[in-house]
C-alpha positions in Angstrom: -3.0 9.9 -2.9 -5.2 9.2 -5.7 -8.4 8.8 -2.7 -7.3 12.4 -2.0 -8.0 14.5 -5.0 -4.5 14.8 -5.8 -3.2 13.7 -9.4 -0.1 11.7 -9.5 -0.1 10.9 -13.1 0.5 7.4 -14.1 0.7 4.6 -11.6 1.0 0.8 -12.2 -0.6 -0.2 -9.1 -2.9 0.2 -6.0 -1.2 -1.0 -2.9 -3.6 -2.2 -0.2 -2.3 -3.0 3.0 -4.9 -5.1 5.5 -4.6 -7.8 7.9 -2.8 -11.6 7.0 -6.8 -12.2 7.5 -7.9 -9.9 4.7 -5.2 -10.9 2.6 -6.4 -14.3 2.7 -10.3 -12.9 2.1 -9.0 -10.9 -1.2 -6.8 -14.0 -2.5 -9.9 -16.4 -2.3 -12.5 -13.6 -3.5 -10.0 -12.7 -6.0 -8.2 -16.0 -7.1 -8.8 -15.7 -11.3 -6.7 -12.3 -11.1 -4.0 -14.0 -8.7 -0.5 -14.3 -10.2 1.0 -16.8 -9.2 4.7 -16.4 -7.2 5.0 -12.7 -8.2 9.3 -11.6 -8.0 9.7 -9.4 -5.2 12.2 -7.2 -5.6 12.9 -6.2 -1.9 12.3 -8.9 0.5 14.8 -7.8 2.6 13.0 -4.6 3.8 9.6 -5.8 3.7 7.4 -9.1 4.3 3.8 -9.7 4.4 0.8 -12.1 2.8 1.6 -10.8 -0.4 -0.3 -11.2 -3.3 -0.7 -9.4 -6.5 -3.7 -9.2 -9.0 -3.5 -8.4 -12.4 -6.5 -6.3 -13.7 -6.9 -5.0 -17.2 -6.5 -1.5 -16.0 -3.6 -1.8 -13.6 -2.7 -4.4 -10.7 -3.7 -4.6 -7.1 -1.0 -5.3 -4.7 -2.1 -6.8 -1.3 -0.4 -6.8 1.7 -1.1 -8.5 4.9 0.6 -7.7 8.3 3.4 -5.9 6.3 6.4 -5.8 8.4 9.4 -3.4 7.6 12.9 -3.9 8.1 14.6 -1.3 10.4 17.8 -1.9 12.2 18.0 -5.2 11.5 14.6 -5.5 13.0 11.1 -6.4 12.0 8.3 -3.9 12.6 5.3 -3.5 12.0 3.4 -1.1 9.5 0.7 0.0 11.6 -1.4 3.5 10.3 -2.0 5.0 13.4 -4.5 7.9 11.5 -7.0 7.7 9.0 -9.8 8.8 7.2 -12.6 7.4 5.2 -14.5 7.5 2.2 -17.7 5.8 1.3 -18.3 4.8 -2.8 -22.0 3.4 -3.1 -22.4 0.8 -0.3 -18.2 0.6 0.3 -16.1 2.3 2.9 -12.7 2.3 2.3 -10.1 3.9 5.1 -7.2 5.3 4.0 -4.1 6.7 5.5 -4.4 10.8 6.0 -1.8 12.9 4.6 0.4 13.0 7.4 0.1 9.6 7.9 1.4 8.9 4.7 4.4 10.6 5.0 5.7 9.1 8.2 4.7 5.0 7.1 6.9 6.8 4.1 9.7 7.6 5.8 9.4 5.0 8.2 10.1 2.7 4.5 13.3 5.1 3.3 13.9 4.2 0.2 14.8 7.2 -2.7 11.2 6.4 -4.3 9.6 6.9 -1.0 11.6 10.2 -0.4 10.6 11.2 -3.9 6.9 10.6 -3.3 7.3 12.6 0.1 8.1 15.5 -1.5 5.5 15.3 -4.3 3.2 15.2 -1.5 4.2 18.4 0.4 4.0 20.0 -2.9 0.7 18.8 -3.8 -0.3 19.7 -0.4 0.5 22.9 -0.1 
């Protein structure tokens, strides 16, 4: 959201979601900021390479493969639409809008629903 001009006000973390590959890449490259055995609070809707990296400003969460819980089923969080944005000599790719709203409703939870809503409204 933040990649997209919008302002959301406060926000503890940056999620990135990337291959188990690239989740492995960002723990090695990354390793002094690891914490070690971060709580989960809801490993029953969601698993991935998971990995979270405290920075003075505010943490990076990384997730790899990420895998939702629907139906008493695992599937995959795949973003099917995105756009990108280059800073200096790095592209980053990002989910568009829309695209953000469905991989949040695909995940359901009141947070999610809340966040769908700022969205629309922020949209326009």
């Amino acid at each position: 959201m933040i990649l997209q001009g919008f302002e959301i006000g406060e926000t503890a973390d940056i999620d990135i979601l990337t291959t188990s590959e690239g989740a492995q890449k960002l723990q090695l490259s990354l390793k002094e900021y690891r914490q070690i055995s971060p709580l989960t609070k809801e490993n029953h809707l969601f698993r991935s390479n998971f990995a979270r990296f405290r920075f003075p400003l505010l943490d990076l969460e990384v997730m790899g493969d990420l895998q939702v819980c629907k139906y008493k089923e695992w599937q995959p969080v795949l973003i099917q639409d995105n756009q990108t944005m280059t800073i200096g000599n790095l592209t980053l790719k990002f989910p568009t809008l829309q695209e953000q709203i469905r991989i949040l409703t695909l995940f359901g939870r009141e947070k999610d629903l809340r966040r769908i809503d700022l969205l629309k409204k922020l949209s326009g």
